[in-house]
C-alpha positions in Angstrom: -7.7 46.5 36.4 -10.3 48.8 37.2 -10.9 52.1 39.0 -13.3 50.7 40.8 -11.4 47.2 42.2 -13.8 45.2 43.9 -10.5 42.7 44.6 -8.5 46.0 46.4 -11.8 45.7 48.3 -11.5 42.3 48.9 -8.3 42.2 50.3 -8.9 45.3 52.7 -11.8 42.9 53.9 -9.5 40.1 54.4 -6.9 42.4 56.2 -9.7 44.1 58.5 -10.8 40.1 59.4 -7.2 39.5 60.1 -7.1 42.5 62.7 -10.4 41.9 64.3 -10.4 41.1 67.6 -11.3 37.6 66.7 -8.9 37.6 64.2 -5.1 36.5 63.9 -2.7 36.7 66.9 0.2 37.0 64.7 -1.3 39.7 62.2 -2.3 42.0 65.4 1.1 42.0 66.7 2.5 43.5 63.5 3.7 46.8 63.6 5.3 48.5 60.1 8.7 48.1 61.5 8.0 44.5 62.0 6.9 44.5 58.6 9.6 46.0 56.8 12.0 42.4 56.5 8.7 40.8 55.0 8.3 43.6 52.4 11.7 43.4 51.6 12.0 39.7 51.2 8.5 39.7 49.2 10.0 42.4 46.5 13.2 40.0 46.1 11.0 37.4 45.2 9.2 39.1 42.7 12.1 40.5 41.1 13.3 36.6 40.8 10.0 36.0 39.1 9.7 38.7 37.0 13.5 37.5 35.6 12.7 34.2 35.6 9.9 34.9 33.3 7.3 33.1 35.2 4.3 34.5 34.9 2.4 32.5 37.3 4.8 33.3 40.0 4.5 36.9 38.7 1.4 37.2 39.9 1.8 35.5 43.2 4.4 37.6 44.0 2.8 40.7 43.2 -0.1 39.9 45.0 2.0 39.1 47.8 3.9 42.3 47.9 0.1 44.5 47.4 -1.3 42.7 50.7 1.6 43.8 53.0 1.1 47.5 51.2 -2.4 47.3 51.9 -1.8 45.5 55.3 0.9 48.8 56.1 -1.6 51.0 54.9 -4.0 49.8 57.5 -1.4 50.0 59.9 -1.0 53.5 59.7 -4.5 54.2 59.4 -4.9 52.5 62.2 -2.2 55.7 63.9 -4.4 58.3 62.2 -1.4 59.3 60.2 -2.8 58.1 56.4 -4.8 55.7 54.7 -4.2 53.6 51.8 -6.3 56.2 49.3 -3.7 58.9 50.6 -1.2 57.1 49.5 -2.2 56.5 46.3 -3.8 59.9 45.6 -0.8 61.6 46.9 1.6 59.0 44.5 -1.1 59.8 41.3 -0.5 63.9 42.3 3.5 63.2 42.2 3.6 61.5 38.6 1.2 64.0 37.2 3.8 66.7 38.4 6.7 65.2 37.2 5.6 64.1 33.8 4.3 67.4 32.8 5.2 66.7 28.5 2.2 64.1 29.4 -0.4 66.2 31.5 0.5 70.0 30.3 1.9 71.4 26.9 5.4 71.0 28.4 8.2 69.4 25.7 11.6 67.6 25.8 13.9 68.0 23.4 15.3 64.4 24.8 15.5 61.7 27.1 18.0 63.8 29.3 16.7 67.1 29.4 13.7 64.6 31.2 15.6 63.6 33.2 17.1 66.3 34.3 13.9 68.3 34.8 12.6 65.3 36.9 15.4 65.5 39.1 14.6 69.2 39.4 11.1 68.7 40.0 12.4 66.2 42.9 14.1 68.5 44.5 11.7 71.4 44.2 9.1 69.1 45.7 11.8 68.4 48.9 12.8 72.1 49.0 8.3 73.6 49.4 8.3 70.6 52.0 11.3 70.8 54.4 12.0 74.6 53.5 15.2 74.6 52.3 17.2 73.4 48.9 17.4 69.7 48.4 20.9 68.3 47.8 21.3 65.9 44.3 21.9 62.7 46.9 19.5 63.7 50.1 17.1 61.7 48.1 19.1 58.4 47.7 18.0 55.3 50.1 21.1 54.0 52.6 20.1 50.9 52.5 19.7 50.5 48.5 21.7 47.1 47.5 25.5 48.5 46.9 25.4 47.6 43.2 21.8 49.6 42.5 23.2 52.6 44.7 26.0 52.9 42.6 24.2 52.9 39.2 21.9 55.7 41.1 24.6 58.0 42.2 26.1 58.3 38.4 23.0 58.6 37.1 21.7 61.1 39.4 25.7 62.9 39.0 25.0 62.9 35.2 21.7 64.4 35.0 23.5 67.3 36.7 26.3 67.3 34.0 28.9 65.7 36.4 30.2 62.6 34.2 33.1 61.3 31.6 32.3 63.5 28.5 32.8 60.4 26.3 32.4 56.4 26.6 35.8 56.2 25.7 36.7 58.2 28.6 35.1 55.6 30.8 36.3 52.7 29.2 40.0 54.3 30.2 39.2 54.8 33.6 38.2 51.4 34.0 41.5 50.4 32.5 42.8 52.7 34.6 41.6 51.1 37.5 42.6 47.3 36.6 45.7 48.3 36.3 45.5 50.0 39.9 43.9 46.7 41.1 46.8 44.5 39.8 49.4 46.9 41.9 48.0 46.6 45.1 47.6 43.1 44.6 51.2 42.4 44.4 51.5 43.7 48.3 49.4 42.4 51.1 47.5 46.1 51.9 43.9 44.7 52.1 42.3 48.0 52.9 44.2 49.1 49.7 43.4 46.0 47.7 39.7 46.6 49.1 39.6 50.4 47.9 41.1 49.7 44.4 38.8 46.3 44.0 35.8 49.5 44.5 36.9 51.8 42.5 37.2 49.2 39.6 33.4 47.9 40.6 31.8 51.8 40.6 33.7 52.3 37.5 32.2 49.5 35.6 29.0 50.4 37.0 29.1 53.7 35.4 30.2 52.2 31.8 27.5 49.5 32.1 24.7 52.5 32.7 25.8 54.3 29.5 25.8 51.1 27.8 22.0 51.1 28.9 23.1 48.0 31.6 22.7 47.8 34.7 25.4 45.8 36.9 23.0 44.7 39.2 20.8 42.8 37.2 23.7 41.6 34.8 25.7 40.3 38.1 21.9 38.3 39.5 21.3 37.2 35.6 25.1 35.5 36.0 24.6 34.4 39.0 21.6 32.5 37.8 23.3 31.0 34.7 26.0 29.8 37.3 24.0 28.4 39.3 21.6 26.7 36.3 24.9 24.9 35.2 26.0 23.8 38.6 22.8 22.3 39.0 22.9 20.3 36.1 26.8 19.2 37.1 25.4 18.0 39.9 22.3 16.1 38.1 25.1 14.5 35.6 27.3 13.2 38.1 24.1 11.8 40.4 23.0 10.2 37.4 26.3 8.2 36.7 26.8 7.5 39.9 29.5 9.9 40.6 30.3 11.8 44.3 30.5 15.3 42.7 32.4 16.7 45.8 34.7 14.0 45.4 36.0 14.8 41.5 39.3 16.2 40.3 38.7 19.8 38.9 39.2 18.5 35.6 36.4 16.0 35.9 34.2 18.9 37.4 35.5 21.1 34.1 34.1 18.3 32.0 30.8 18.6 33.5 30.7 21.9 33.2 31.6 22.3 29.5 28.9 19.4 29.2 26.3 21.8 31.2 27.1 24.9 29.0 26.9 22.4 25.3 23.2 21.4 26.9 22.4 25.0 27.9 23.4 26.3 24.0 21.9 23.2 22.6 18.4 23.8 24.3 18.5 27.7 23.2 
């Protein structure tokens, strides 16, 4: 990529088509709230291709998710409120800031006192623009996937030195919590069984993020292996001539366990 992207130009020439008053009828009715399901449902997608290891979708997807930036950035242009160079002048400003060990003789000792500086640098940034002290969480999207905002509350708790001490100390609260699932689950208290069944999840969360894992993306990479061996259940039975629906749960075991040995086999 370079500085000077003739292709960025391109597609702002594309988008300004689209708007012209001989342009698209759809395109001119967006607005960026009208946007925002699009962007959302383009970033999904290129997550999926980015873990599917696709690179040709890769692309497509990113290119996707840059045209309805650039579109949004026209869009607000368009109010007189920014442009797209704002935008990415003010983001280039941001990371110089808060990597100083890169762009000044700043040092780390480690990993963590980075991040804990970043966070600091976060909230320093909130505090010179609103006036007042930012709290650890102000900064934390509402509508970040439950699974993703857990791992981001511990990790933003621990870069403030609020955390289990140990692994181990974890790996007891979890058990902890099992155990407090199993309880409930002897009664018929759903908000109870509900609360329990949460605390478990957030704990697990937490001793996947030490572990360097993070639950969100191990739950969607198991969710695709489940769904990679269902689909080839269902190709086993179409090909002998079997209603899939229609087999005992032994039968669909079977086809399983013969999904998993093709799955290892093809490794």
């Amino acid at each position: 990529m370079t500085k000077d992207n003739a292709s960025l130009a391109r597609l702002t020439d594309v988008i300004d088509r689209l708007l012209a008053p001989e342009g698209c009828p759809w395109d001119k009715e967006q607005t960026p709230e009208s946007l925002c399901d699009y962007l959302v449902e383009e970033c999904f997608e290129l997550v999926e291709a980015i873990r599917s290891g696709n690179v040709d979708e890769v692309r497509e997807e990113m290119g996707d998710v840059m045209f309805l930036l650039a579109f949004l950035g026209r869009l607000y242009a368009d109010k007189g409120a920014f442009t797209l160079d704002d935008a990415m002048a003010n983001n280039a400003a941001k990371m110089i800031r808060r990597h100083p060990h890169v762009f000044s003789d700043t040092t780390y000792a480690d990993r963590d006192e980075f991040l804990r500086n970043w966070e600091s640098i976060k909230r320093a940034e909130k505090a010179d623009a609103e006036g007042e002290p930012q709290g650890v969480y102000d900064s934390l999207p509402a509508s970040l996937p439950p699974l993703l905002k857990a791992y981001r509350i511990h990790s933003k708790a621990a870069r403030v030195g609020f955390t289990w001490p140990e692994d181990e100390d974890v790996e007891r609260q979890v058990e902890a919590e099992w155990l407090e699932l199993l309880d409930v689950l002897a009664g018929d208290d759903k908000a109870a069984q509900e609360n329990e069944l949460g605390d478990l999840i957030f704990s697990l969360v937490e001793l996947g993020r030490r572990k360097g894992i993070k639950a969100n993306t191990a739950l969607d990479m198991t969710n695709l292996k489940f769904l990679r061996r269902f689909r080839r259940m269902e190709a086993l039975a179409r090909e002998r001539g079997l209603d899939f629906p229609a087999l005992s749960l032994d039968d669909k075991d079977e086809l399983w366990n013969e999904a998993k040995a093709a799955e290892a086999a093809a490794r």
